[in-house]
C-alpha positions as CSV (number, residue, x, y, z in Angstrom):
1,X,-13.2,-16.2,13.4
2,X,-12.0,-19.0,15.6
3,X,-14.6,-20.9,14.9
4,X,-13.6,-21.4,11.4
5,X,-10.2,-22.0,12.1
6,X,-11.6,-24.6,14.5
7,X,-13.7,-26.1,11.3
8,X,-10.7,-26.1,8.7
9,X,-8.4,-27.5,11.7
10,X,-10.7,-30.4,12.0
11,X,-11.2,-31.3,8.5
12,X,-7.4,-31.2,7.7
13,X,-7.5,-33.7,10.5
14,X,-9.7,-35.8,9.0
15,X,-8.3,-38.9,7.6
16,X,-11.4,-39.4,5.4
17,X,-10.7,-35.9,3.4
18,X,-9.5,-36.6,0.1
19,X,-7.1,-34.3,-1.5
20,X,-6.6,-34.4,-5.7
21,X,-2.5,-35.2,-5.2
22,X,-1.3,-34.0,-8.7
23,X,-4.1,-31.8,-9.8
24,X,-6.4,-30.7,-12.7
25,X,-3.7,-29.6,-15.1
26,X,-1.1,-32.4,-16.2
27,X,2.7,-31.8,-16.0
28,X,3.8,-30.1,-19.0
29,X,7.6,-28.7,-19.4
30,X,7.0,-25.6,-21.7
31,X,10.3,-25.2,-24.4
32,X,10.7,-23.4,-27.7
33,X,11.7,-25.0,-30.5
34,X,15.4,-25.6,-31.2
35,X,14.9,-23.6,-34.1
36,X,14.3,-20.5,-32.3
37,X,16.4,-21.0,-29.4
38,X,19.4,-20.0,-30.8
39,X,18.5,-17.1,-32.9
40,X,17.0,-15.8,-29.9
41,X,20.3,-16.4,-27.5
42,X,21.9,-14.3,-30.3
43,X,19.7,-11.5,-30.6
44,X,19.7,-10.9,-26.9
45,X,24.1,-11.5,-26.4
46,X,24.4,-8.7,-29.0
47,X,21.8,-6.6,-28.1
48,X,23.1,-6.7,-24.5
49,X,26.8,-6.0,-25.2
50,X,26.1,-3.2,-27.9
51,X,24.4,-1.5,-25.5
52,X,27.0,-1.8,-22.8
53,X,29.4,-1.0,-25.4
54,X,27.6,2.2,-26.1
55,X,27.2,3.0,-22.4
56,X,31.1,2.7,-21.8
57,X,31.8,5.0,-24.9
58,X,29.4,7.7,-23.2
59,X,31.1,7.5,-20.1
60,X,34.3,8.1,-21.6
61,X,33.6,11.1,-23.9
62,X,31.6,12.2,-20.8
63,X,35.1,11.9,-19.0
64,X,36.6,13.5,-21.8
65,X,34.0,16.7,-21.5
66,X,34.7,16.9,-18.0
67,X,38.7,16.9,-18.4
68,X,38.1,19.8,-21.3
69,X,35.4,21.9,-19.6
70,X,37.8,22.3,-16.2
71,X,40.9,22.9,-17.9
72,X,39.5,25.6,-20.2
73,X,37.6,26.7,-17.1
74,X,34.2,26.0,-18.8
75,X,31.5,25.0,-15.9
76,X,28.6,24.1,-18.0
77,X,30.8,21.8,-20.1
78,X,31.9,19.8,-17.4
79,X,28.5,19.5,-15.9
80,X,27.8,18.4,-19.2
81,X,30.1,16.0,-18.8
82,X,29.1,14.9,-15.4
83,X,26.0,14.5,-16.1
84,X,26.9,12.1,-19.2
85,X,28.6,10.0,-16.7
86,X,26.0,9.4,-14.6
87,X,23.3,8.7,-17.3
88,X,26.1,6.3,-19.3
89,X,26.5,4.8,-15.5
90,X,22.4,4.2,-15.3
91,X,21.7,3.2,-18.9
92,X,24.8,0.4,-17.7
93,X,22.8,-0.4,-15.3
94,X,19.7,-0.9,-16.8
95,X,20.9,-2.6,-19.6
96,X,22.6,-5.3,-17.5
97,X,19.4,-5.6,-15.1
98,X,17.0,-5.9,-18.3
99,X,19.6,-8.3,-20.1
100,X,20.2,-10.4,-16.8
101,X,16.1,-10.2,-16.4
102,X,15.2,-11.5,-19.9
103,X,17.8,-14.4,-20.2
104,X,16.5,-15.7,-16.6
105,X,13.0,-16.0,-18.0
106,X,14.3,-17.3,-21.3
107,X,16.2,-19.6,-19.1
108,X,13.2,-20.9,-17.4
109,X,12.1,-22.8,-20.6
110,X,14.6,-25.8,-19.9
111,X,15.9,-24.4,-23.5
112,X,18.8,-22.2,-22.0
């Protein structure tokens, strides 16, 4: 093993080692067309905020189930209700993670 690093040591010494400097594949800036770009943008706003929209109205009526279920002493409503907190508080999550996610890589494009 060390004698191979010894090798490759010594020929990234070397002075007479040519390296290609920009490589095989030309610079290219990949974009979509302006046509799409803001369709897209669109899509993925809405999308994004009527599904956070949807996970703030579970929470609530899951807030609302758990409010109901202890006042009228009802246990398996407000686990119900508990539950639909925590799922409204994931699905949040996700949502924003995926959204955040997609627009990134959409932003990458140089379009953004």
């Amino acid at each position: 093993m060390s004698q191979l690093l010894n090798t490759m040591s010594a020929l990234a010494a070397d002075p007479h080692v040519h390296v290609l400097a920009d490589g095989p594949v030309p610079p290219y800036t990949p974009s979509l067309p302006a046509e799409v770009s803001t369709p897209v943008q669109t899509v993925l706003a809405w999308t994004a905020g009527l599904g956070l929209a949807a996970a703030v109205l579970g929470g609530l009526v899951g807030w609302g189930l758990v409010a109901v279920g202890h006042n009228t002493e009802r246990a398996a409503l407000a686990a119900r209700g508990k539950q639909g907190i925590l799922w409204s508080l994931i699905g949040a999550g996700g949502i924003g993670l995926t959204a955040s996610l997609v627009m990134a890589f959409y932003n990458m494009t140089g379009k953004g």
